[in-house]
N, C-alpha and C positions, 0 to 999 in steps of 0.2 A: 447125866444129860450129854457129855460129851463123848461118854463111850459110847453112845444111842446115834448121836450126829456122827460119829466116825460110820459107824455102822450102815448108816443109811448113805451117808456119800460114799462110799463102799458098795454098798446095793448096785447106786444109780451109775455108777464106773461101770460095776461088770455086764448091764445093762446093755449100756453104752456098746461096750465092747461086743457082746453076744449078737448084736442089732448090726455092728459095724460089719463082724467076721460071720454073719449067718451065709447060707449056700446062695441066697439072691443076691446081694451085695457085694462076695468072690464073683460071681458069674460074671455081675455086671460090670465090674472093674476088670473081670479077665476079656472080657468083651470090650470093652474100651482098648486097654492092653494090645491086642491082637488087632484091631483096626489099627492105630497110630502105628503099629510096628509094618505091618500090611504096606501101610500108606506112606511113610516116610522110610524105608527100609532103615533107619538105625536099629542097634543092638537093643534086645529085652529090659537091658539094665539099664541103659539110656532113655527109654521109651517108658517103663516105672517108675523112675525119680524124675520123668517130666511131669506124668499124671498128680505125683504125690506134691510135689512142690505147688502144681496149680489148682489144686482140687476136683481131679478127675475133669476139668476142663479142656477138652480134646486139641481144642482152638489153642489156649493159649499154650497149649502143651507144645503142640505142633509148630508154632511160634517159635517158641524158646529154643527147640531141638535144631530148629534153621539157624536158629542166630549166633547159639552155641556151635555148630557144624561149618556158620562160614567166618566167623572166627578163626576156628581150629584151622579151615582151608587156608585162610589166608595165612596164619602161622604156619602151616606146613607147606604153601607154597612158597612161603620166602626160604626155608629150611629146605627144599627140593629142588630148588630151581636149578642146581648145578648139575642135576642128576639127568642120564640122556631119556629124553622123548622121542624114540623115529618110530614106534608104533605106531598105529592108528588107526585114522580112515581121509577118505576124500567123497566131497558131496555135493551134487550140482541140484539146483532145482530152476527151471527155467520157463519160459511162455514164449512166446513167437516175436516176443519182442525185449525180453530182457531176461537176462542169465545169472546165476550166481556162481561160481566155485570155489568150495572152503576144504582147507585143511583143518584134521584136529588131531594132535599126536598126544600120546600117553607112555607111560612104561614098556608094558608088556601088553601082549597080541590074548591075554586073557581076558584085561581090564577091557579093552577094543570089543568084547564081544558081551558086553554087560549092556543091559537095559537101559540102564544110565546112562552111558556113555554112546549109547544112539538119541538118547534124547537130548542129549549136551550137542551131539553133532547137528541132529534136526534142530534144536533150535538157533544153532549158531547161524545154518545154509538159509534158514528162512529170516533170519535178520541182515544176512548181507543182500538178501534177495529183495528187502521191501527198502534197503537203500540204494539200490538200482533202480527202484521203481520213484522211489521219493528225491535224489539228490544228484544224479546223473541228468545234466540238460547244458547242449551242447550244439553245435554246427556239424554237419557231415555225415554220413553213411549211421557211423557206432560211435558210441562214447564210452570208454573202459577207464577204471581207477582198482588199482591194486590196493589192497588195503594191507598193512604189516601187522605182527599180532598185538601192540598196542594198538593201533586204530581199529581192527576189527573186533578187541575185548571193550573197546566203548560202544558198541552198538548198542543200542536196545532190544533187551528179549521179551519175550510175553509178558506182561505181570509188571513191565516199566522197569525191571530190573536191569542193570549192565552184564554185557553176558562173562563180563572179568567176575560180578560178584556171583553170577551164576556158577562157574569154573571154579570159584572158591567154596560154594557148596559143595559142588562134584568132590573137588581135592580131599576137602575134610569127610568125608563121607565113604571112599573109597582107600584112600591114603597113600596115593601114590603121582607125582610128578605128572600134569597135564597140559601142554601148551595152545592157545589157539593161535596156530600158526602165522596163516595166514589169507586170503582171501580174492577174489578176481569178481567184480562187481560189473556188470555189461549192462547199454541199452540202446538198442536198435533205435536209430533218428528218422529211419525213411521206412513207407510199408513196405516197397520191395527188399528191404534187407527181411532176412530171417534171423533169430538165436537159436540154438539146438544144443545139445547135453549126452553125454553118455559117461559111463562109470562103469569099472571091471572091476572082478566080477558082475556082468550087468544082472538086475531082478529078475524074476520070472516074468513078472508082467508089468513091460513098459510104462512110468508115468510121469510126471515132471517133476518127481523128487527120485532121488536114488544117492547109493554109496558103495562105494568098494576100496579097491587101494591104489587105483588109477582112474584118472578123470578128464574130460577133456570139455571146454567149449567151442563152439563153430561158430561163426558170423559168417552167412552167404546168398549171395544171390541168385535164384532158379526159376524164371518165369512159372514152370508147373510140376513142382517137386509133391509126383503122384507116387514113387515109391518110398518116399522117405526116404530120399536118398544121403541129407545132410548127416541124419543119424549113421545110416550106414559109415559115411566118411569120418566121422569123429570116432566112428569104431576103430579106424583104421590110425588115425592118429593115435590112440591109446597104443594100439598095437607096435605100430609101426617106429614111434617118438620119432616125429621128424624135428629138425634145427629149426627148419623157417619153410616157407612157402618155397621160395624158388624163381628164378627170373629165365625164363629160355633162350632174352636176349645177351642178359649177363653171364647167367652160370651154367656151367656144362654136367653133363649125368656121370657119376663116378663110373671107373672102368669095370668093378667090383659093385654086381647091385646090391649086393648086401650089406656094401659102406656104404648107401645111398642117404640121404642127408635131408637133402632136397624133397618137401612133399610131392611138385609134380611130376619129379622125376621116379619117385617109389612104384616100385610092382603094386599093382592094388592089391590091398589086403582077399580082398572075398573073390578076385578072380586076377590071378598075379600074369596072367598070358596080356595083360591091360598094364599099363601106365595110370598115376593118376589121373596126369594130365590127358589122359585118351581119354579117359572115363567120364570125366569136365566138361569135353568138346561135345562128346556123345549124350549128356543129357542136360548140355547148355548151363552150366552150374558156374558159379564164380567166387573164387574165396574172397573174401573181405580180408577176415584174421581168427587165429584160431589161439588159445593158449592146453598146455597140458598138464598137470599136476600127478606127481606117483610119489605115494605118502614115505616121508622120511627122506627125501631124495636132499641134496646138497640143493642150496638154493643161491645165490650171487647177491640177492638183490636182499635176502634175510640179514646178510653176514653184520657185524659188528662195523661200526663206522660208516655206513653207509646212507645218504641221508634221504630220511621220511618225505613221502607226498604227503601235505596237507588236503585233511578231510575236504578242503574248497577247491583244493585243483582237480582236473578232471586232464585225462588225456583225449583225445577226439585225433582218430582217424580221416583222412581227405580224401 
């Protein structure tokens, strides 16, 4: 009787197993396999001892492999952190009345050009963008707050996440040293102020999001800015990196236009026979203020010791 009972639990084992490893059952699990992996980009072998541990449950697999991944990021962002980030991108996305521009640096100009890491940037720009829209209210022309990359990794990204745990997904995922820099949050207080955005390399076809490795925003006034002329100008600020605006009562035009400093004293970028300030008078335009970002660049206001705007102060222009 018990060699009979061996025998037959025996049977039902290999049963089991013939049932488990038949060609419908690989397929289907290679099919699961190849989705999670598709979907989550982690490694094959990460992606089958997710399926295996939860029972081919895709969800909670894909769960796991996040939670295991921003783990690891965060272990390997504290393990990295020492390590240089001036790669990157910069990234404005703006409307007629409120701006964003962010930084996000990484190791290398390889990682910078991964899928990933446009989705990390897009979601960083559209969350400094919707706290321009929600948390900037103020008196005057424009209200602007810099954000540094602690206060900018507290935002919220899609999904209710902080975009610091998001960047700790990124990290562990890719495995290399990521900062979010840091951030420029705008919003127009009057209808006749404008915002306006540009980023170089610019897209092929203009729209209110973009990236490249230089960025600029505009804040200005134009009665009937019918050629877009503000964009034109923020081109020229990418190009040109001016210091500041410029005063015609105060400060004078270098002797040397090519140390030129001064925006309104600059040759225009797109017709240099022209002065800014010619170009101003000629289609009635007025700067408010303008900032510029060029990724990796030394920053003053990043350096160590230097101390934080709180999330509640706002700066406002008069």
């Amino acid at each position: 009787m018990k060699l009979r009972a061996k025998a037959y639990t025996k049977m039902i084992f290999q049963l089991v197993r013939r049932l488990h490893t038949s060609p419908v059952c690989r397929a289907a699990e290679s099919s699961l396999l190849a989705k999670l992996r598709k979907k989550t980009g982690y490694t094959i072998a990460n992606c089958k001892k997710a399926l295996e541990m939860h029972n081919n449950d895709s969800d909670k697999a894909e769960a796991w492999l996040n939670e295991q991944a921003q783990a690891m990021g965060w272990a390997k962002a504290t393990k990295l952190a020492g390590r240089t980030a001036l790669q990157g991108l910069v990234a404005v996305k703006f409307d007629k009345g409120h701006g964003a521009l962010v930084e996000l640096n990484c190791e290398t100009d390889f990682v910078a050009k991964n899928d990933k890491f446009h989705k990390m940037m897009e979601d960083a720009t559209l969350a400094a963008f919707k706290f321009a829209h929600t948390h900037l209210q103020a008196k005057g022309p424009i209200t602007k707050m810099e954000l540094d990359s602690e206060q900018l990794g507290n935002l919220q990204a899609e999904g209710g996440k902080k975009l610091s745990e998001t960047l700790a997904l990124f990290i562990g995922t890719v495995g290399e040293n990521a900062v979010l820099r840091r951030a420029e949050c705008w919003k127009a207080n009057q209808n006749e102020v404008k915002i306006t955005a540009y980023t170089h390399p610019a897209p092929a076809t203009p729209g209110d999001y973009s990236a490249g490795k230089y960025g600029a925003l505009l804040a200005y006034k134009q009665p009937n800015d019918l050629q877009d002329f503000g964009r034109q100008l923020c081109q020229h600020i990418v190009g040109c990196a001016p210091v500041k605006i410029g005063d015609k009562e105060k400060d004078k035009p270098a002797k040397n236009s090519d140390d030129e400093t001064c925006l309104i004293f600059q040759e225009y970028l797109l017709d240099p026979s022209y002065t800014v300030e010619e170009v101003m008078e000629q289609n009635k335009l007025e700067i408010i203020d303008y900032v510029r970002f060029s990724c990796g660049e030394a920053v003053e206001s990043n350096m160590p010791g230097v101390e934080k705007q709180p999330l509640d102060t706002v700066q406002t222009l008069q």
